[in-house]
C-alpha positions, 0 to 999 in steps of 0.5 A: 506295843503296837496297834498290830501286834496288839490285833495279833495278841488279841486274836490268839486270846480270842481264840483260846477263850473261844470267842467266835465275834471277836476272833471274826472281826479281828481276822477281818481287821488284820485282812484289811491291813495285809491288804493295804500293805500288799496294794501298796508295798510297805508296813503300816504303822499305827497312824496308818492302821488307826486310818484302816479301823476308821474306815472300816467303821464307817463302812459298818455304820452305812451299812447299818442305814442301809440295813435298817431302812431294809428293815433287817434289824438281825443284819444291823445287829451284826454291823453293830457288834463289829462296830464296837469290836473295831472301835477297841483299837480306835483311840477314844474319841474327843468330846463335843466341848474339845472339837469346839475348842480344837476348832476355835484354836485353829479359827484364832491360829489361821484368822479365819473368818467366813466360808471361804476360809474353810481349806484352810481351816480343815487343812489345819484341823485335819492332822491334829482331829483325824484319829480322834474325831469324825471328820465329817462331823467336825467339817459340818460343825466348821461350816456352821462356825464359820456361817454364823 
């Protein structure tokens, strides 16, 4: 089943049990897709739906700094609860020891050995980590392989 129709099942469920939360998000999350798909003329597949969530996750986790420094703590709590609706149909993320062993694989496949090789470090760890990690961390945990 794809990540889609998967989204659209789970609409109908939440809707019939009355599921208020989880209906909003997973309108929320299929108007993000439709919007892409319209933007830019084709149908995604679940790579492309997967890189959606991610980034709907990241801008809910920014706005949950943002609401905290504000000190809104009801609004970060909205933010959160959108956070783990979304991250249902994320594909669960890689371990600290597995980035570490992803990382040393590609620093033995590629040879590299100090901050220059960065490019190309990430250029390989980028499609195998993309769905299962944050990147960010996984570039921030590469930069202090490579300088220590």
């Amino acid at each position: 089943m794809s990540l889609k129709q998967r989204l659209t099942d789970d609409m109908k469920a939440a809707m019939k049990a009355g599921d208020k939360e989880a209906l909003g998000v997973i309108r929320l999350i299929n108007a993000a897709i439709k919007q892409r798909e319209v933007d830019e003329r084709i149908s995604l597949d679940d790579e492309q739906v997967i890189t959606v969530l991610n980034k709907m996750v990241k801008q809910r986790k920014d706005s949950v700094g943002q609401y905290e420094a504000a000190s809104r703590e009801d609004l970060a709590a909205v933010e959160r609860a959108e956070i783990v609706v979304i991250e249902r149909y994320l594909p669960v993320r890689l371990g600290e020891a597995e980035i570490v062993a992803a990382i040393e694989a590609a620093i033995a496949e590629t040879g590299a050995s100090g901050p220059a090789d960065m490019g190309k470090l990430m250029a390989v760890l980028k499609p195998r980590l993309a769905s299962q990690a944050d990147m960010g961390e996984v570039s921030k945990r590469v930069k202090q392989r490579l300088a220590g």
